[in-house]
C-alpha positions in Angstrom: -35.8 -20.2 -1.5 -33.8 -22.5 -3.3 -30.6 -24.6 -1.7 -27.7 -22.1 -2.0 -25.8 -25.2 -3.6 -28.5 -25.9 -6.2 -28.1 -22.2 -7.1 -24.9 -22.2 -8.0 -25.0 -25.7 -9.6 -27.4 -23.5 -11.6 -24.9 -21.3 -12.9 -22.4 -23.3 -13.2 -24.8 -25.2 -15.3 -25.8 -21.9 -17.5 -22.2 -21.2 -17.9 -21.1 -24.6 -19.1 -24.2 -24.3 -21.5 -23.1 -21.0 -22.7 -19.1 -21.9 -23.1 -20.1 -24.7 -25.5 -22.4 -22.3 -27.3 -19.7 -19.5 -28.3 -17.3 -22.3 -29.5 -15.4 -23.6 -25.7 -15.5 -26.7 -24.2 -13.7 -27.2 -21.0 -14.2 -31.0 -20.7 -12.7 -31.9 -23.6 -9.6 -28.9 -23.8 -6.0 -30.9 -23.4 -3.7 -29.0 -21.2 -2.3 -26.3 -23.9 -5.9 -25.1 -24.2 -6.5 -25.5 -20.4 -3.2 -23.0 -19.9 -4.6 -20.4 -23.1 -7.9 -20.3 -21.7 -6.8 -19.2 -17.9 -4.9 -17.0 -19.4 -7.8 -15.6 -21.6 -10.1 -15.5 -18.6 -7.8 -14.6 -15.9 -7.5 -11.5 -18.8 -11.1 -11.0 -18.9 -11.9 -11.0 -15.7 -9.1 -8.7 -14.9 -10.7 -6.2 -17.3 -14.0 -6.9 -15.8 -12.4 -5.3 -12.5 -10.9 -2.6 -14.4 -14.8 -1.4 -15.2 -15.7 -2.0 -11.7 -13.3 0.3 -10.2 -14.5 2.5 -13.2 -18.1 2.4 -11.4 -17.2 4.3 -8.6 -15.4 7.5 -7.8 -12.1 6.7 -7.2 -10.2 9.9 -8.9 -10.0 12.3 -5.6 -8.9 15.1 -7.9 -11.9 14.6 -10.5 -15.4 15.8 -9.1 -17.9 15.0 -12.1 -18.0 11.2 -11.0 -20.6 9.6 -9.5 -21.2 6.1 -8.1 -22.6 4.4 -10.9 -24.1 1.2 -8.2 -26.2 -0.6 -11.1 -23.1 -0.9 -13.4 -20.8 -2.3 -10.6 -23.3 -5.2 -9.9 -23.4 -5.8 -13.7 -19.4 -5.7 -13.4 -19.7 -8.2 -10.3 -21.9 -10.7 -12.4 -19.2 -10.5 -15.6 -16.7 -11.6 -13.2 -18.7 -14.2 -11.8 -18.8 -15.4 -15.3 -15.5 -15.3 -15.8 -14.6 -17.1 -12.5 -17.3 -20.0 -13.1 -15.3 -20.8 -16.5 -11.9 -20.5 -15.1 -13.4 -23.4 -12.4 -14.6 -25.3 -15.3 -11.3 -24.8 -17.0 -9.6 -26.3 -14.0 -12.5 -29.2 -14.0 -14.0 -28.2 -11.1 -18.0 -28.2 -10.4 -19.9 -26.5 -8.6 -19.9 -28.8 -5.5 -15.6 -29.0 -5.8 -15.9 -24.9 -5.8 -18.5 -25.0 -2.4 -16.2 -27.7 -0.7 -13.1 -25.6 -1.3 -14.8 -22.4 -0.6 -15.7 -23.7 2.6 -12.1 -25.1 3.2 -10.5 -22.0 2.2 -12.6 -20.0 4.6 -12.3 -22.7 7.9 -8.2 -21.9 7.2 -8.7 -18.0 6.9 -10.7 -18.1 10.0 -8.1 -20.2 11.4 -5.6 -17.7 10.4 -7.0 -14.8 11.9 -8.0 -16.9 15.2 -4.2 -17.2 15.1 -3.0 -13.4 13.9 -1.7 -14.4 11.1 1.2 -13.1 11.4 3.3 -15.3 9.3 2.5 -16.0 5.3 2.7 -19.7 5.1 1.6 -20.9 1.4 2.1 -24.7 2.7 -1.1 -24.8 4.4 -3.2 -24.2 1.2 -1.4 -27.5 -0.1 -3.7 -29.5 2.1 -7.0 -27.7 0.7 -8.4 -29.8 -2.1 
């Protein structure tokens, strides 16, 4: 199996590749592209949720759904791409996403070590 990191260097790689096909190049946007293009994948990706919700049964008063699993993985993958552009937006790679990944979840382990009980944004400042 490959390195976990390798595999998403891999996407992050395919995505990059795929952005500068349709027309979108993060690495070279100033910062009133940067700003339209979270905002057009931070839309995206929000409607990529909308269909996942859509692939389960979530109306209680409507009984012809079904769990539709194969769609909702589909819908997870859309939002991965989605997610991997808004990081390249940002300049972040795939190793900058890993590292804070595994900041972001030492602190949320920390936080429920601790009870969280208080919402404290300052301690994401030091992530990074």
């Amino acid at each position: 199996m490959s390195d976990p990191q390798d595999m998403l260097q891999d996407l992050f790689d395919k995505q990059m590749s795929l952005n500068k096909r349709i027309g979108v190049n993060p690495p070279e946007m100033n910062e009133e592209e940067q700003v339209q293009w979270i905002l057009n994948y931070t839309r995206a990706a929000s409607q990529e949720m909308a269909e996942l919700i859509d692939s389960v049964p979530w109306k209680w008063w409507a009984k012809y759904q079904e769990f539709d699993v194969q769609n909702a993985k589909v819908e997870v993958v859309d939002l991965f791409h989605f997610l991997i552009s808004l990081a390249q937006v940002l300049g972040m790679d795939a190793k900058d996403v890993h590292d804070l990944y595994n900041q972001k979840n030492k602190l949320n382990f920390k936080r429920q070590d601790d009870g969280y009980t208080v919402k404290d944004e300052n301690d994401n400042r030091d992530l990074g």
